[in-house]
Residue, then its C-alpha position, 0 to 999 in steps of 0.5 A: x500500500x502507499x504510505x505516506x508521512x508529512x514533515x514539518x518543513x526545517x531550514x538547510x540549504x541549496x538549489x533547485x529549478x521550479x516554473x512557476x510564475x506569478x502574475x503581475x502588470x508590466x509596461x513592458x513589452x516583454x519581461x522575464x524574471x527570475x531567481x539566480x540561485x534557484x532558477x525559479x522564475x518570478x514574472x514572465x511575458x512574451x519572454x520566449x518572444x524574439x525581439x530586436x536586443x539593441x545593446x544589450x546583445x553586447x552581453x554575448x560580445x562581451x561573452x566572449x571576451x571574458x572566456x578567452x581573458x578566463x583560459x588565458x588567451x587574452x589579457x586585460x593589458x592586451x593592445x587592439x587597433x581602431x580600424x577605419x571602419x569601426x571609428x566609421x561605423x561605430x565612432x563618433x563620425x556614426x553618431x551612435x553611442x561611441x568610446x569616442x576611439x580614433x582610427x589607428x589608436x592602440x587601446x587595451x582590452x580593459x579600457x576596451x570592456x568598460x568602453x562596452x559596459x559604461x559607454x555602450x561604444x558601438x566602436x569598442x565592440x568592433x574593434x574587439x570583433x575585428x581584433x578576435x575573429x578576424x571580422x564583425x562577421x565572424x565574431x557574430x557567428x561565434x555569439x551564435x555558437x556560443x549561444x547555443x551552448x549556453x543553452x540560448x536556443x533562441x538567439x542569433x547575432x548579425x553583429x557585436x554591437x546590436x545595431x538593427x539587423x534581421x538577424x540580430x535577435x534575442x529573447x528575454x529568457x536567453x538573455x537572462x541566461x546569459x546574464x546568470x552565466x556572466x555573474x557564475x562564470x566571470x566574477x572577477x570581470x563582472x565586477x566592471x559592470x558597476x562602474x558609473x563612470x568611465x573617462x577615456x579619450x578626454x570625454x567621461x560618460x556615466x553608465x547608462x544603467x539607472x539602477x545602479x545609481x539607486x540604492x536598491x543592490x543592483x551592479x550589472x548589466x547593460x541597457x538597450x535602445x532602438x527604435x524597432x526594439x524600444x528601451x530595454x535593461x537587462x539588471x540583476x540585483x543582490x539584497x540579503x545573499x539573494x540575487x534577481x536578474x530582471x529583463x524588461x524590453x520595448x518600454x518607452x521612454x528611459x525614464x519608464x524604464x528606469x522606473x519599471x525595472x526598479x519597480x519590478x525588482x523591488x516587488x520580486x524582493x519584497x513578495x518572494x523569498x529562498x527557504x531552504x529545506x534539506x541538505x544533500x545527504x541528510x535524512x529526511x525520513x525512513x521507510x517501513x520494511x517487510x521480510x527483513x532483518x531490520x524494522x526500517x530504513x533511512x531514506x536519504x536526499x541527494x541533493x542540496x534543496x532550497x525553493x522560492x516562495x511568495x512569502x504568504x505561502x511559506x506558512x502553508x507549504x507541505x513536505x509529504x514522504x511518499x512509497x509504496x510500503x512496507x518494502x520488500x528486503x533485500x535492500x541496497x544502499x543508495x536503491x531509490x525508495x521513496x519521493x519527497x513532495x513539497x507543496x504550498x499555495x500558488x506554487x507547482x508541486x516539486x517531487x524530490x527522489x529518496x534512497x536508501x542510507x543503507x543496506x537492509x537483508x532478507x530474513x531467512x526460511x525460519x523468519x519468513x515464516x514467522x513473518x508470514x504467520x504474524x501478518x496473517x494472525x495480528x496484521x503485523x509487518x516486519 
């Protein structure tokens, strides 16, 4: 028969994905929330939409800089040179926004990354296409490899700079992906991200994130305007070891997108919050056992759990040990036995496999029988 034991819900630590969105109204044409640590997604729309990035495409040209700058092909003292065409195309003669670089000048790779962040230069991100793979062109085929790498099933690049193009698109879930894997992959180089300012050339502009002007926790990542796409911001933001990463795209106004990406945030951090349940390995239960030469057994996680919750459902949530028992022996240790159930209001169900913490034998003919007896005469088990 199935058997079934409801435990009270403890504290431990970890991480694992759940699906559920929560509804509220956005501005924004499309918009994609979700929890770093436990990949639960806290708002969604249109956010498997492809849609015109702009800018913030330069989070992939910037992918690809750190990933050489990580296994040593690249350094940040590295010298490229400004070509014709990217003072061209994407310097101060194009009238886009620029690091303002001359052609022919040698530029290091460090200042060449804040130039992306901070100034969005449409130069900087040609001038590293260029110097990297040889042209704009190549580089944009490696974004797209990349991408599909990182599991951005939905995103191909024309260019590295995100201006318009029919084959430079995105959606918001991938580029929340994309941000998620910055901030996990290149700790050391996401810190750039922050900086308000950055002077070169004699011309000091001031990162065009708003949130990062704002006491709010934020420190990443990049804004996005054209007209076709409208004004986006892919952020992220950390309070209390908690981190949100936020998309919102084709608001309409800088102002409206400072305003909803902050507004939204806030609401993420304010109705939600990560309650860790078990660590890996610990005990959560045991399992009744029929023919053997033990009573029971422990049932075992394997695998560190934590959940987001809104923070109404955290006193109703459930954690319920379900298996078909009492189960027959021989047992080997680390057999799968049972499933945990975690359930709250508002919230898709997760089922979590148990094991077994060790071996359990059979009993003998003799044992068997008695056993056999037993159940037959008081309906006992063992």
């Amino acid at each position: 028969m199935g058997l079934r034991k409801t435990l009270l819900a403890t504290a431990f630590a970890a991480s694992i994905v759940t699906t559920q969105a929560y509804a509220i109204d956005t501005t924004a044409r499309e918009a994609y929330m979700v929890d770093m640590k436990t990949g639960h997604i806290l708002l969604e729309k249109d956010a498997e939409v492809s849609m015109p990035p702009a800018s913030m495409s330069k989070l992939m040209t910037l992918y690809l800089v750190f990933d050489r700058l990580k296994d040593g092909r690249l350094s940040l003292d590295d010298e490229f040179t400004v070509s014709e065409r990217a003072w061209r195309e994407g310097g101060a003669a194009s009238g886009s926004s620029t690091m303002f670089l001359e052609p022919r000048q040698k530029v290091r790779v460090e200042d060449l990354i804040k130039g992306i962040i901070i100034q969005s230069g449409n130069d900087a991100c040609i001038v590293v296409a260029e110097a990297l793979a040889g042209s704009e062109k190549n580089y944009a085929i490696e974004m797209t490899e990349k991408a599909r790498e990182l599991g951005m099933e939905n995103s191909t690049f024309a260019n590295a700079t995100g201006w318009p193009d029919p084959g430079q698109r995105m959606t918001a879930h991938d580029l929340a992906i994309l941000a998620k894997s910055l901030i996990s992959e290149f700790p050391e180089y996401y810190k750039f991200f922050a900086e308000k300012n950055f002077e070169y050339n004699g011309i000091r502009q001031s990162n065009r994130n708003p949130l990062l002007f704002k006491t709010m926790g934020a420190d990443g990542l990049k804004t996005g305007h054209t007209s076709e796409a409208g004004y986006g911001l892919t952020s992220s933001a950390i309070r209390d070891g908690r981190r949100l990463i936020l998309v919102v795209n084709g608001l309409n106004s800088v102002r409206a997108r400072s305003a909803e990406s902050e507004r939204l945030i806030e609401w993420g951090f304010r109705e939600f919050n990560n309650y860790s349940l078990f660590k890996k390995g610990q005990e959560v239960s045991s399992a009744e056992l029929w023919l053997s030469d033990k009573q029971s057994v422990g049932l075992v996680i394997d695998q560190d759990v934590e959940i987001t919750l809104p923070r109404k459902s955290r006193r109703d949530m459930k954690v319920t040990v379900q298996y078909d028992g009492p189960i027959p022996a021989p047992i080997t240790k680390g057999q799968e036995l049972a499933k945990v159930v975690i359930s709250a209001p508002d919230v898709e169900s997760i089922t979590i496999p148990l094991y077994a913490a060790e071996e359990a034998g059979r009993l003998g003919f003799v044992g068997r029988l008695g056993a056999a007896l037993k159940s037959i005469i008081w309906g006992v088990t063992g």
